[in-house]
C-alpha positions as CSV (number, residue, x, y, z in Angstrom):
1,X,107.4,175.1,114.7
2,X,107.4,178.9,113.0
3,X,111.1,178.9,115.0
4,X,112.1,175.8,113.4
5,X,111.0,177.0,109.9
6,X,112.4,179.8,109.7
7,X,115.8,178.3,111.1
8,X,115.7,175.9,108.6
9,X,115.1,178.9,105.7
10,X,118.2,181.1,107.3
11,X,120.3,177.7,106.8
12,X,119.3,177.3,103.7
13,X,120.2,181.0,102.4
14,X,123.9,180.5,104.3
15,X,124.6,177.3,102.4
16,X,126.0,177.6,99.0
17,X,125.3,174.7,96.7
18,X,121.5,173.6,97.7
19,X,119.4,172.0,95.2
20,X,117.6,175.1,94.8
21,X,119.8,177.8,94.5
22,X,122.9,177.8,91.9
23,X,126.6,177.1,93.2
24,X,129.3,179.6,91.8
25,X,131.7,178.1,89.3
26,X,135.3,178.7,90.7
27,X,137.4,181.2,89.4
28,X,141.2,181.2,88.7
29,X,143.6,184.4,88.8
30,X,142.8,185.2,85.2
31,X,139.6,185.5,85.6
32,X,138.2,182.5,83.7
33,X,136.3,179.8,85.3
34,X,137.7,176.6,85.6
35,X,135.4,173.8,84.3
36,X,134.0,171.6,86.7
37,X,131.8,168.0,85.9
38,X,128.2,168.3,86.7
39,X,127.0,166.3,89.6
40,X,124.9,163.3,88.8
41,X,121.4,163.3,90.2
42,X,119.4,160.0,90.5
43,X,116.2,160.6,88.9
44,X,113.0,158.1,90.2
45,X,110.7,156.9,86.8
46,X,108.3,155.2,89.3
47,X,107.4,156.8,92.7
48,X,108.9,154.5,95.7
49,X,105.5,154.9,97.6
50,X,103.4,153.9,94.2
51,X,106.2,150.4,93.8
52,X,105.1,147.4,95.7
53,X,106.5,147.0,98.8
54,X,109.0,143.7,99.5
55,X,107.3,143.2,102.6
56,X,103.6,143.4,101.1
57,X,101.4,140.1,101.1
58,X,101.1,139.1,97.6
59,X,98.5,136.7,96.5
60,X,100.2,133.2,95.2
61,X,99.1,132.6,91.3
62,X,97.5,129.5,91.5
63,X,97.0,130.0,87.4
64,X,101.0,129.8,87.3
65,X,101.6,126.7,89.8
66,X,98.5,124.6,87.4
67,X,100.5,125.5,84.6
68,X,97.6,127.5,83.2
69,X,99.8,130.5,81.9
70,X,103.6,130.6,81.2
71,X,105.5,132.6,83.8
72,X,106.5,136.1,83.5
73,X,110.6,135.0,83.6
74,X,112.2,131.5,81.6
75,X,113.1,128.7,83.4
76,X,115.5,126.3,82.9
77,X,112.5,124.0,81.1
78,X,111.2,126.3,78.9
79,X,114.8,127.4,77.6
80,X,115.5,123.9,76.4
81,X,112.3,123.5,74.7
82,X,113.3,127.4,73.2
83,X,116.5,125.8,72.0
84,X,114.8,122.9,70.3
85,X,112.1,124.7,68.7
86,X,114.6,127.4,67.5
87,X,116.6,124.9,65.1
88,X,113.5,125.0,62.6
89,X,114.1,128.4,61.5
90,X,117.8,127.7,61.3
91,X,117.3,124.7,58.8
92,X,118.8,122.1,60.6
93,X,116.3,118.9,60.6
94,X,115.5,117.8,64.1
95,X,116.6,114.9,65.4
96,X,115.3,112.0,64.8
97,X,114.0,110.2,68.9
98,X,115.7,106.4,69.2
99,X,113.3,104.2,71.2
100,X,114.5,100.7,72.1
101,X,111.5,98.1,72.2
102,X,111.9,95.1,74.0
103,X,112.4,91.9,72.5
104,X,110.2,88.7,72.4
105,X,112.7,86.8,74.9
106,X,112.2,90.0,77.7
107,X,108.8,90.5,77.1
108,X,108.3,86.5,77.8
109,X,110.4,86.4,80.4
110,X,108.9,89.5,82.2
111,X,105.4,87.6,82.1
112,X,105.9,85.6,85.7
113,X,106.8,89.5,87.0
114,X,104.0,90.8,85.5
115,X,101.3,88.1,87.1
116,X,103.0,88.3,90.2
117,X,102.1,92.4,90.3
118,X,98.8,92.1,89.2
119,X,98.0,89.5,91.8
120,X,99.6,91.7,94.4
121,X,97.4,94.8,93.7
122,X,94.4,92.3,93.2
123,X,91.4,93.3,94.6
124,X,92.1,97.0,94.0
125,X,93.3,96.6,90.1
126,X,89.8,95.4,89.3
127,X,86.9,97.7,88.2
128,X,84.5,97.3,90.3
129,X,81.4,99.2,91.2
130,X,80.7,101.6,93.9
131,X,80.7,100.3,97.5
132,X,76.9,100.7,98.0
133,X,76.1,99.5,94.6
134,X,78.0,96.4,95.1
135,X,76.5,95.9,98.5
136,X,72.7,96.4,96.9
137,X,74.0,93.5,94.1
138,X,75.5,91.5,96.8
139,X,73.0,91.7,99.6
140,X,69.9,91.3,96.6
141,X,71.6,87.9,96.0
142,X,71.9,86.7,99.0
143,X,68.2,87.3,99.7
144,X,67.1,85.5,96.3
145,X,69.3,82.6,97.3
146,X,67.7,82.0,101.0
147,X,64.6,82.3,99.2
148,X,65.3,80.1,96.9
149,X,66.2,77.7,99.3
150,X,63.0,78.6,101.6
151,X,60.9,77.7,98.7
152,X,62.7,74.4,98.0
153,X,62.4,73.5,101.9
154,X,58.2,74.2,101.6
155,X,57.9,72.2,98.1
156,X,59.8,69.1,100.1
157,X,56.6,68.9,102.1
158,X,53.2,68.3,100.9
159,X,50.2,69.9,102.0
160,X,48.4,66.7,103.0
161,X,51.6,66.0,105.1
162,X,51.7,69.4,107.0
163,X,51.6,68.8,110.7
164,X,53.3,65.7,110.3
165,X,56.6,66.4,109.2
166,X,58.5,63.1,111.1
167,X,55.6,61.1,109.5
168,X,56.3,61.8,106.4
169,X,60.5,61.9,106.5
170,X,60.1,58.3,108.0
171,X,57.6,57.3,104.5
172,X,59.5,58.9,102.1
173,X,62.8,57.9,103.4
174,X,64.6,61.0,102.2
175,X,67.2,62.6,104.3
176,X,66.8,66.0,106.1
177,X,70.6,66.9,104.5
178,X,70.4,68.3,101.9
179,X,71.8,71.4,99.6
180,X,69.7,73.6,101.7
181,X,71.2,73.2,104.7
182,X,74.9,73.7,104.1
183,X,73.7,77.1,101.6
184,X,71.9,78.3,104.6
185,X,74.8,77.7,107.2
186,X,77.1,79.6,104.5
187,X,74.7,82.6,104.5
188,X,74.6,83.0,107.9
189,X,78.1,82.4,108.1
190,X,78.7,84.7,105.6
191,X,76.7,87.6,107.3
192,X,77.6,86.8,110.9
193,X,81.5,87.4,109.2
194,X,80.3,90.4,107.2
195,X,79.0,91.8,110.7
196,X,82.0,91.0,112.5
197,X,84.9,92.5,110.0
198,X,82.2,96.0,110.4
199,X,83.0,96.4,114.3
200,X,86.5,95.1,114.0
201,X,87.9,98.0,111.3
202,X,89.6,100.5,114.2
203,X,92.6,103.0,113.2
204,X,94.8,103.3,116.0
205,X,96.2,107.1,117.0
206,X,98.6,107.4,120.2
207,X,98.7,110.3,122.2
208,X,101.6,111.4,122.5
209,X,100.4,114.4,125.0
210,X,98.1,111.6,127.2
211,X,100.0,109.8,130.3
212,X,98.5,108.4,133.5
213,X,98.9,111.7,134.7
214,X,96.3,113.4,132.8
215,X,94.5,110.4,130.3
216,X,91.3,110.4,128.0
217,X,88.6,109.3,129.4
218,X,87.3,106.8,126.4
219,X,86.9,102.9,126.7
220,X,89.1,102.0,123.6
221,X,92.0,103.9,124.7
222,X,94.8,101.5,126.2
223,X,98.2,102.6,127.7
224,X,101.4,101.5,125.8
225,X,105.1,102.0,126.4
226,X,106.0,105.6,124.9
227,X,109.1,105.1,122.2
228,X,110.6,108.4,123.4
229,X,110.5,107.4,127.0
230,X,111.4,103.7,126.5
231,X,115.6,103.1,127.2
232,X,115.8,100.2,125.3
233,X,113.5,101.1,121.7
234,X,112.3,98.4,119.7
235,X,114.1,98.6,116.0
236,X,111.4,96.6,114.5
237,X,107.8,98.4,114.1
238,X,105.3,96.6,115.6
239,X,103.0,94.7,113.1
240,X,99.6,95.8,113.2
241,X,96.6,92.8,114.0
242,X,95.3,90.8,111.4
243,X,91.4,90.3,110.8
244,X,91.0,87.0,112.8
245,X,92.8,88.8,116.0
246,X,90.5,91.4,116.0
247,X,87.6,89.0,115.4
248,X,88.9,87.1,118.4
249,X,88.9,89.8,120.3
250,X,85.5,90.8,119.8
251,X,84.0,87.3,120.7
252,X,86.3,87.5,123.8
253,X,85.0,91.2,124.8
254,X,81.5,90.0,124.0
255,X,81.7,86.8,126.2
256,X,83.4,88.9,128.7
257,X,80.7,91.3,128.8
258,X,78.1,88.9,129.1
259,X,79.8,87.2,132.0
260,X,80.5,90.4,133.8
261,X,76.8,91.0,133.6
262,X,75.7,87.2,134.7
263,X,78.0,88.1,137.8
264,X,76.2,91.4,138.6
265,X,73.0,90.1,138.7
266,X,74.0,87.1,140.9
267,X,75.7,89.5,143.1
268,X,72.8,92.1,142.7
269,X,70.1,88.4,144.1
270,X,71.8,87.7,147.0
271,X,73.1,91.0,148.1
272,X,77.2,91.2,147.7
273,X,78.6,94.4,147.3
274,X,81.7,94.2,145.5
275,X,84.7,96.3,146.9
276,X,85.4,98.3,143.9
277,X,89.4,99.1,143.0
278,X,91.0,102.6,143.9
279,X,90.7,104.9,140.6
280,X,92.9,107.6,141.5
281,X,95.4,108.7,139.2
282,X,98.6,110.1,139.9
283,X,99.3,114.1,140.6
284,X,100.0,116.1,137.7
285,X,103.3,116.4,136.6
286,X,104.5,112.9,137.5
287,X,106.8,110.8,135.7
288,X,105.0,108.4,133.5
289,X,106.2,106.0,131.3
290,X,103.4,105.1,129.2
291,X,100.9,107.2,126.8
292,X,97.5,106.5,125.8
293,X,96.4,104.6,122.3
294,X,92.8,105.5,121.1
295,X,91.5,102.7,118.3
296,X,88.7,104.8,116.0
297,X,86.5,102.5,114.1
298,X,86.8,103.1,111.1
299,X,83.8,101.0,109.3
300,X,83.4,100.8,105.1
301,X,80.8,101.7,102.9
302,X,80.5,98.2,101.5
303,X,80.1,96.5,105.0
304,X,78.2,99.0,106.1
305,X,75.3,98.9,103.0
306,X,75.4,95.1,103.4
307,X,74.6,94.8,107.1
308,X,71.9,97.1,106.2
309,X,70.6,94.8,103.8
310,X,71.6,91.3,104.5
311,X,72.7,91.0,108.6
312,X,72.3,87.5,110.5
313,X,68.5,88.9,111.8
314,X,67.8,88.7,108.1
315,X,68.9,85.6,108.1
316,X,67.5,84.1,110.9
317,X,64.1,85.1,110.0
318,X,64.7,83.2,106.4
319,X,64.7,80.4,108.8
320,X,61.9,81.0,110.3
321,X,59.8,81.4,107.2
322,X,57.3,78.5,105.9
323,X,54.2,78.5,103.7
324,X,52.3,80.2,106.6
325,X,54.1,83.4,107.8
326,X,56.0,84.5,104.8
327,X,53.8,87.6,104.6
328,X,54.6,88.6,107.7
329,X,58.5,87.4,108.0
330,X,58.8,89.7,104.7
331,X,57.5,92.3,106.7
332,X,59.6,92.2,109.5
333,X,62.6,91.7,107.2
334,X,61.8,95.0,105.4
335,X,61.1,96.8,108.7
336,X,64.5,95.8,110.4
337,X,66.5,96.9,107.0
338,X,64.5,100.3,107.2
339,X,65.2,100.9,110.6
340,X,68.9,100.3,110.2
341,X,69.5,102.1,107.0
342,X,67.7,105.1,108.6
343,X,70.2,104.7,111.7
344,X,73.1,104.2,109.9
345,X,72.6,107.9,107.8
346,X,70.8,109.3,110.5
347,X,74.5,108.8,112.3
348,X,76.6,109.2,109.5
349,X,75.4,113.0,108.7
350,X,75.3,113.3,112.5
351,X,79.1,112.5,112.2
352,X,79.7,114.6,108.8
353,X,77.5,117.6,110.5
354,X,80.1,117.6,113.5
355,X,83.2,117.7,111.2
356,X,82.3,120.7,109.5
357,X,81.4,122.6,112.5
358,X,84.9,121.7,113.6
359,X,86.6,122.8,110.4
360,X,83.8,126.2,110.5
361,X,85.4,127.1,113.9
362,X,88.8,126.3,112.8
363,X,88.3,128.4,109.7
364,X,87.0,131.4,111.4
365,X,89.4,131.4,113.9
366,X,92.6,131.5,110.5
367,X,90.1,134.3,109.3
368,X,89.6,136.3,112.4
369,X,93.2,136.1,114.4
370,X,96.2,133.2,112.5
371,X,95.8,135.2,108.7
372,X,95.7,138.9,110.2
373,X,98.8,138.4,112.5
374,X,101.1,136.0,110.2
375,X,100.4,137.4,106.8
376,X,100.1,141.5,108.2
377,X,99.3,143.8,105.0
378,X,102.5,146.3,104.5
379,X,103.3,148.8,102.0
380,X,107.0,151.1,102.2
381,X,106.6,154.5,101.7
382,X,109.2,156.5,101.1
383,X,109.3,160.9,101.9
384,X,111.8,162.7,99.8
385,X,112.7,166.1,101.7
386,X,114.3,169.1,100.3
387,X,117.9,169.8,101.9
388,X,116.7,173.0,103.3
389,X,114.1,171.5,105.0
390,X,116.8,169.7,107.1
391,X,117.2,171.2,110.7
392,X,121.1,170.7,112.1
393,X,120.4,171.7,115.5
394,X,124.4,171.8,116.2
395,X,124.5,174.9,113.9
């Protein structure tokens, strides 16, 4: 390194016209020096190593994008308004803004147009309360109007009567039709349809990843013609189900669940073993043309408050209460709505719990290896050297 040095000092002392050392002004024959034009030297006001760096990760202004500050340059925005404001100083009046209102025969005519919107965005336009609020107003009706009808069946009947209800229909000649009846069948109606729209709101996601060749194993996945794969594409999207379809379906699954289990235990009673169907998928790898469709439920925050509070066991045990039980048919009542409303969070933060452990892991893992490896943290720095600290090793 000493050898190197002191090369690089010898070099230095042999060349004329170093930084350092001053260059001789040529001479003519006369003996006057000829004037020459200084050389230009770049001089630095900032240090290159103290500059930022292009490549260096700078933090985006978030202040800036939410328009909380101007930004540090103009824009084509903010020169317009600059031109506009700038005519005040120069005395010219600004102009005056021309708005054209619409006339009485447009706004008439535009009424029809107007209905026909607000009838299309109908419920959603309307101010209505929360989801659990309105289920605690909805489901607290309901129970005040069985029991209004409860206490209207036990005032039909007097208590000299009791135990002989057919007795005293036959005296009385009064009908066993009444409101009652049809108010109770829309209340159970009404909560039987209430229960059924809960376990019929799915989302459907298709896996586009998930053949035959390696599926999911889940019960609501079902395989469906890939688009990709599929020579002939259908141009038309296909329309999702309506409410009734899926309520179909449910009745059918339930019935079909039910049956399958009637069959089992008749085949369980007299001993048939039934010759279950070969499950074996195909290898990996293989050529399939289907992919796998996973329906989510998806249920509401209305439906759900209001099968809490109001479900058809509610019901049924309105129609079981007389004069006699209603202490303990109350009970019950209260009982079966505590249980499920304590099910229904106890799941629901069981669910909430799970998605931000998934998003903690995801978050550590930007943190710990994505951030460090995308966004690395570089600064330039640049080394001026002196020309006789430069080594020609061809010299």
């Amino acid at each position: 390194m000493s050898l190197l040095r002191k090369l690089a000092q010898t070099n230095a002392a042999n060349i004329q016209g170093s930084p350092g050392s001053p260059s001789p002004r040529p001479t003519s024959s006369n003996g006057t020096q000829t004037p020459v034009t200084p050389r230009t030297r770049v001089s630095y006001v900032n240090s290159p190593s103290a500059t930022p760096s292009i490549s260096s990760s700078i933090p985006f202004d978030w202040e800036a994008a939410r328009s909380m500050r101007p930004p540090p340059y103009g824009t084509p925005f903010s020169g317009k308004r600059k031109t506009r404001m700038s005519t005040v100083g120069t005395g010219m009046a600004t102009p005056k803004r021309v708005i054209r209102k619409k006339g009485f025969t447009e706004r008439i005519s535009e009424i029809p147009s107007r209905i026909m919107f607000e009838l299309s965005l109908f419920p959603h336009n309307v101010p209505l309360p929360a989801p659990k609020t309105s289920a605690w107003l909805v489901g607290a009706s309901m129970h005040l109007l069985h029991f209004c009808v409860r206490v209207a069946r036990v005032r039909a009947t007097s208590e000299s009567d009791l135990g002989w209800e057919d007795l005293y229909w036959e005296r009385t000649q009064q009908s066993w039709f009444d409101w009652t009846v049809p108010t109770t069948c829309l209340l159970l109606i009404a909560s039987t349809l209430n229960a059924m729209y809960l376990f019929t709101q799915t989302r459907t996601y298709r896996l586009h990843m998930r053949t035959k060749a390696d599926p999911v194993s889940s019960p609501h996945t079902t395989f469906v013609p890939s688009l990709k794969r599929d020579p002939s594409p259908v141009t038309e999207e296909p329309k999702p189900r309506s409410t009734w379809k899926r309520m179909l379906r449910l009745v059918g699954s339930i019935l079909s669940i039910f049956w399958r289990a009637f069959v089992c235990a008749v085949r369980f009673l007299l001993g048939i073993s039934s010759a279950r169907p070969s499950t074996s998928s195909p290898p990996r790898g293989a050529p399939a043309e289907e992919i796998q469709q996973l329906e989510v439920w998806t249920p509401g925050e209305f439906e759900r408050m209001l099968m809490t509070l109001y479900s058809p066991v509610h019901g049924v045990l309105w129609i079981c209460t007389d004069g006699t039980n209603w202490v303990l048919m109350c009970v019950v009542m209260v009982l079966v709505g505590i249980q499920m409303g304590a099910l229904s969070e106890a799941y629901e933060g069981l669910v909430k719990d799970r998605a931000v452990l998934a998003a903690e892991v995801m978050h550590e893992y930007n943190e710990s290896f994505v951030y460090p490896r995308v966004n690395p943290l570089r600064r330039d720095a640049a080394v001026m050297t002196h020309q006789s600290e430069m080594v020609n090793i061809w010299e």
